[in-house]
N, C-alpha and C positions, 0 to 999 in steps of 0.2 A: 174527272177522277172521282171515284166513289170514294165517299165520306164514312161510309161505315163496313168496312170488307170484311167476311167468314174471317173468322180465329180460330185458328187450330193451336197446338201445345207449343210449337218452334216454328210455323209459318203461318200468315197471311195473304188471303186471296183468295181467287174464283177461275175454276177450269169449266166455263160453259160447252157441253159437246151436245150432238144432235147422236142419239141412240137409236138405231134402230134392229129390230129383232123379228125375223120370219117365221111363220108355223112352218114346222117338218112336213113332208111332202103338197106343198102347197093347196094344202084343205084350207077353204074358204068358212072357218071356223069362226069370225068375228062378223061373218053375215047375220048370225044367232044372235038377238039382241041381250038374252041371257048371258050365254059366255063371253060377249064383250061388258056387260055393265060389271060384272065378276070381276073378269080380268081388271077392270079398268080401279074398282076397288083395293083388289089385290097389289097391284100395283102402288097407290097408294100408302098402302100399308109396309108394304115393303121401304116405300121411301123414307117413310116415319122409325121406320125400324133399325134401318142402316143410318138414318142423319144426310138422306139426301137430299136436295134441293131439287123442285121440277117444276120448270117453269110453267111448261104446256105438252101434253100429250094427246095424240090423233091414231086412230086405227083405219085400216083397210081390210079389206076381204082376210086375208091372210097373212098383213104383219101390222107390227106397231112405230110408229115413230116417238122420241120422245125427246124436250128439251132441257135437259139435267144438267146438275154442278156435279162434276166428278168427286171436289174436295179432296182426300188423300188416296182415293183408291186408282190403281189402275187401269188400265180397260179392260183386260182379262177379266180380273178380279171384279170389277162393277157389273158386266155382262153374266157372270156366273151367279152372283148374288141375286142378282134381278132377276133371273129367266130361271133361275131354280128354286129360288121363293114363291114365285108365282105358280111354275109348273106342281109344285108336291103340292100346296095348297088348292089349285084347280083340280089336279084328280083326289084329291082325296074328297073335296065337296061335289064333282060330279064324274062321278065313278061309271059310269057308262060311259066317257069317253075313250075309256082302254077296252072297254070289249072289244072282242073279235068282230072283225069285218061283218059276217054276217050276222051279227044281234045291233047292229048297228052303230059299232063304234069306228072310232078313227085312229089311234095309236095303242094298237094291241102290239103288245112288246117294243114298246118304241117310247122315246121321250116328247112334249109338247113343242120344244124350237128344235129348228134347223140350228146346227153347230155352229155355223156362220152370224157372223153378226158384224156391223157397220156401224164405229162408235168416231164420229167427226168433229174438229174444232168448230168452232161459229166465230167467223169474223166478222157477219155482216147479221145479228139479230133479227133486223125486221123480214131480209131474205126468209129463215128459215118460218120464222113466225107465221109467213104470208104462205110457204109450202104445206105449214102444218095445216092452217086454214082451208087447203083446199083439197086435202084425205077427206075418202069417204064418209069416215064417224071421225068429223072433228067436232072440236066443243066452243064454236066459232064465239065469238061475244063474249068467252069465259071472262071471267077478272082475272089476272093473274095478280103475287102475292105483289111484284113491283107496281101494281097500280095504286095498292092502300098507302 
């Protein structure tokens, strides 16, 4: 039993899920080691922003996986938050990727995720931990916060 569990105002606990989120038409956008170090910052911030907990996050060509404490949101609501935080702050700092097709962008009139998204319980941690490990851009070796 954990000794010291998230406090919220009327409940205590932890909703570990595995998040994951796909680029709209399957543009292979996080092969750019720029727009994934971005994203992956953004991200980041995002988490600090909202009070979310992330244990580990892994990208592939064109999606992200991630392992986050939901806390009070729901998964609507957390997916929205995430992938719309990130998406306004990625186009606004790189604006060429809404150009149109032929000046060489990728989402001309269109938003950065696929509307879809996969937000899963984790009953088995080391399962998903060892999945994330093995995404294209994982951050294999990282510390996670549970190791200090």
């Amino acid at each position: 039993m954990k000794t010291n569990p998230t406090r919220y105002s009327s409940a205590v606990g932890e909703v570990w899920v595995m998040a994951t989120f796909k680029i709209k038409y399957c543009h292979k956008l996080f092969d750019i080691q720029a727009v994934r170090e971005l994203c992956l910052a953004l991200f980041c911030e995002a988490f600090t922003f909202y009070g979310i907990a992330c244990r580990k996050i892994a990208f592939d060509s064109d999606h992200v996986h991630m392992i986050i404490d939901m806390g009070l949101y729901g998964k609507p609501e957390l997916a929205k938050k995430l992938k719309g935080f990130t998406a306004k702050h990625l186009f606004r700092l790189m604006p060429r990727l809404k150009n149109n097709k032929w000046e060489g962008g990728y989402f001309w009139n269109s938003g950065l995720w696929n509307p879809a998204y996969d937000i899963r319980g984790i009953n088995d941690m080391a399962f998903y931990d060892r999945y994330l490990d093995k995404q294209k851009y994982s951050c294999k070796g990282q510390k996670t916060l549970a190791a200090f």
